[in-house]
C-alpha positions, 0 to 999 in steps of 0.5 A: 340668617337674614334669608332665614327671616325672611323665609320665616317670615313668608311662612307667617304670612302663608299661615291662616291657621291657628292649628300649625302657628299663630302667624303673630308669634311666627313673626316675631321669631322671623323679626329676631332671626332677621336681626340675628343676621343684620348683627352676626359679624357686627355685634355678638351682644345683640346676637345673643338678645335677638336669640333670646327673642326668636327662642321665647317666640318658639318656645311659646309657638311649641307651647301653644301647639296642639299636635305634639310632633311640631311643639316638639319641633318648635321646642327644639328650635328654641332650645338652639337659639337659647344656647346661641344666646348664651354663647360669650365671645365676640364676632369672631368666637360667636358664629363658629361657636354657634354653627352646630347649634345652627345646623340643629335649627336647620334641622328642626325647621326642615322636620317642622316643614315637611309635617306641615306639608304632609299633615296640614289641611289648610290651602296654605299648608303647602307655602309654609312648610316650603318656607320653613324648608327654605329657612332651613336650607339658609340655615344650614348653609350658612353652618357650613361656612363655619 
């Protein structure tokens, strides 16, 4: 999840369109997916609140996006972090509980990437959708382990 962050948070940089992401918003889904991976075997509780945060900034992503194919995807992000964030438990409910949900993210995200790819008409089109793809690829590896 960190890794996912991270690649999250390169896409935002890569970003100078406000077409495909406000790079802000983008950021601040980045910073909560960070901190999803910093808690994810330490604290459930901040887990669940950091999922809150990186589903609000993909919900408003989605919201704020003109063309319909990524709010969906945006949309669809935030709806797995959301459930992630209702999940009860602890560090050893909490991450098995939530693998599917990760894999959804996955999924998302890779879509996400590969529209922007072939749909995006700016120079950085290219760099944020691999980042979006290699979010995704952390994502879903770390699913398998669960």
């Amino acid at each position: 999840l960190i890794e996912a962050g991270t690649q999250l948070q390169l896409a935002a940089d890569s970003v100078g369109s406000q077409k495909m992401a406000c790079p802000h918003m983008l950021s601040d889904a980045a910073d909560a997916l960070t901190e999803i991976g910093e808690y994810w075997s330490e604290s459930w509780e901040a887990v669940t609140y950091a999922a809150e945060e990186a589903s609000v900034a993909f919900y408003s992503l989605s919201n704020l996006q003109q063309r319909t194919e990524l709010a969906a995807l945006y949309r669809g992000s935030s709806s797995e972090l959301r459930a992630i964030s209702s999940i009860v438990g602890c560090t050893s409910i909490g991450p098995p509980s939530a693998a599917p949900n990760l894999e959804g993210l996955a999924h998302y995200l890779k879509e996400a990437g590969k529209f922007v790819e072939k749909e995006g008409e700016c120079k950085d089109s290219k760099a944020f959708g691999k980042a979006l793809r290699k979010a995704s690829k952390s994502l879903r590896a770390l699913a398998k382990e669960y």
